[in-house]
C-alpha positions in Angstrom: 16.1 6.8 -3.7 14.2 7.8 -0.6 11.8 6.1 0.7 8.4 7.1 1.7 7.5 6.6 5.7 3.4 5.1 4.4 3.1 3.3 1.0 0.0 1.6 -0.6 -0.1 -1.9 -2.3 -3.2 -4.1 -4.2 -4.1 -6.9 -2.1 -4.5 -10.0 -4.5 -6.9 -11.9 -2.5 -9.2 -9.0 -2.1 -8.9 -6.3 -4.7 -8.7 -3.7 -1.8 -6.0 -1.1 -1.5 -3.9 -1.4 1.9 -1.7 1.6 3.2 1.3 -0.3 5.1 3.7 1.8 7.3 7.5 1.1 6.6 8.5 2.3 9.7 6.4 -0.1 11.3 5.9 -3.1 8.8 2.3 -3.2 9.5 -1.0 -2.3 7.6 -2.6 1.0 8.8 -5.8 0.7 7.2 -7.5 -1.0 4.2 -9.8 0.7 1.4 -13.4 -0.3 1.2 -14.2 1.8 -1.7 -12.6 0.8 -5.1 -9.5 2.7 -6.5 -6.0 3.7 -4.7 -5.7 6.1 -2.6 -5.2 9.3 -3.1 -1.3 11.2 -2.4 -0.2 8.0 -1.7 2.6 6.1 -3.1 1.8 2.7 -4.8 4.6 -0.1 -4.7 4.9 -3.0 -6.8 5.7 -6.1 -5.7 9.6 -7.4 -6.8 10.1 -10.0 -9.4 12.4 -12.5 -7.9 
């Protein structure tokens, strides 16, 4: 499985889309308008 350099995850508290970098472990930028973006990969979180 390869992983993708820039991913996108739901923030809980907010209900925005985030777009993290991997490479980086940070957030790049957060959606203001509703829905995911687009060409994007969406994670999910892991059940423990």
């Amino acid at each position: 499985m390869t992983q993708k350099k820039v991913v996108q995850t739901k923030n809980p508290r907010t209900g925005q889309y985030v777009k993290i970098d991997r490479s980086r472990g940070k957030i790049i930028s957060v959606k203001k308008s509703p829905g995911p973006y687009n060409s994007v990969p969406i994670i999910k979180r892991r059940k423990k």
